[in-house]
C-alpha positions, 0 to 999 in steps of 0.5 A: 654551519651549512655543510653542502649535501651529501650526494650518492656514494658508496660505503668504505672499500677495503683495497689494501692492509688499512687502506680504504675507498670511498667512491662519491661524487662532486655535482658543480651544477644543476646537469652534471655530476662525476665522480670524487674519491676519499682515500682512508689511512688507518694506523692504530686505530686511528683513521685520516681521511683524503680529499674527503668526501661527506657520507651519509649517516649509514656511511659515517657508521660504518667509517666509525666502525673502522677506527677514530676519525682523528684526521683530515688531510686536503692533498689538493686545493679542489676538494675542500667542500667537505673539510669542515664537515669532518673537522666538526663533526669529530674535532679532527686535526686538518692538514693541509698545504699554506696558500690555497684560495678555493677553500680557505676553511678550516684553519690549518693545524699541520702545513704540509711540506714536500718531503714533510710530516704526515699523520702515519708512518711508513709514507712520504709525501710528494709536493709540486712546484710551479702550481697556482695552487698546492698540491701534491701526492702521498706515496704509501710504503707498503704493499708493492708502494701506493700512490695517492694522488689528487687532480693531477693525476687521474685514472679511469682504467679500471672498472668500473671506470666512473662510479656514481658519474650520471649519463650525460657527464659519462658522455662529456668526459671522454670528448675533454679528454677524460678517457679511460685511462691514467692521464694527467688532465689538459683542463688541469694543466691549463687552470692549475699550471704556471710552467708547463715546462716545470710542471714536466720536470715535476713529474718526472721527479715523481717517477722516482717513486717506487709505486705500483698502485695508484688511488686518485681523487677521481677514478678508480683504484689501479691495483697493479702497472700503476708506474708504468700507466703514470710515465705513459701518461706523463709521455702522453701530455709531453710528447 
């Protein structure tokens, strides 16, 4: 099978007791590239990967030195370019949400569901309504609660900002409204959204969440405020 290239990332980050980054990057065509981030979740010795995001030799030893790739997991219907890769390469099982039509590979072996099953312990995963496609969110109960988010909900606050995003994309994004900040994207809400009226009550659900760190597919990590950063975000877009 073709696998599509590996691009420039970083090797795993530790950001929290058996959680981990990968800062890589998306190229969609000749001129731009920006940035895509792979969430690890380690329990017993086994590791799930996030929206993952395909590494090199060097990267994948050290993500083998962490654990067992025993899982992957598609949180959003845009980052599933590089499923397969990992599906193949360990006979990983893959989860992901039914009804996608971006990437429809690998088969399925566990559906997600809001509120349903998921490869750790000590987490609770968050579904959207009103979507063209499904997504959704993974809220870790540990530390002072993460949350692991998809496209629609991004942050560049942090430093340093856009990892591995070339010049001229680093010039783009903040005139489409990818600043830096936690936002929800308007290129989002625009492709992605039947309602915008129901997406609005669907985010206001996910305020229920007790979190105070964010870790999202594109961006960087928001170590501390991340609640307070989402409800400004969720004001910014509905106001």
């Amino acid at each position: 099978m073709n696998y599509p290239d590996v691009l420039p990332h970083d090797l795993p980050r530790k950001i929290a007791k058996d959680l981990y980054v990968v800062h890589g990057c998306v190229k969609p065509n000749a001129i731009i590239r920006f940035t895509r981030n792979m969430s690890i979740v380690r329990e017993n010795g086994q590791l799930t990967l996030i929206n993952p995001v395909r590494m090199d030799d060097t990267g994948l030893l050290a993500l083998e030195e962490l654990g067992e790739v025993a899982h992957i997991l598609r949180l959003g219907p845009g980052h599933g370019m590089d499923d397969p890769f990992y599906v193949d390469r360990y006979n990983a099982d893959f989860w992901s949400f039914e009804g996608g039509i971006t990437y429809t590979t690998p088969v399925i072996k566990y559906v997600l569901s809001d509120g349903g099953a998921l490869p750790f312990s000590n987490a609770e995963l968050f579904a959207f309504n009103h979507l063209n496609e499904p997504e959704g969110a993974i809220l870790l109960k540990r530390s002072t609660g993460i949350l692991l988010t998809c496209d629609a909900i991004q942050s560049y606050s942090e430093f340093p900002h856009m990892p591995h995003t070339n010049w001229l994309a680093r010039r783009i994004l903040p005139l489409i409204g990818f600043s830096r900040e936690t936002l929800i994207s308007k290129m989002w809400m625009k492709l992605s959204v039947k309602d915008p009226g129901g997406i609005r009550t669907e985010f206001e659900r996910l305020l229920s969440l007790d979190f105070d760190q964010l870790l999202s597919a594109h961006g960087t990590f928001v170590p501390k405020n991340a609640h307070a950063k989402v409800e400004e975000a969720i004001y910014k877009m509905f106001q």
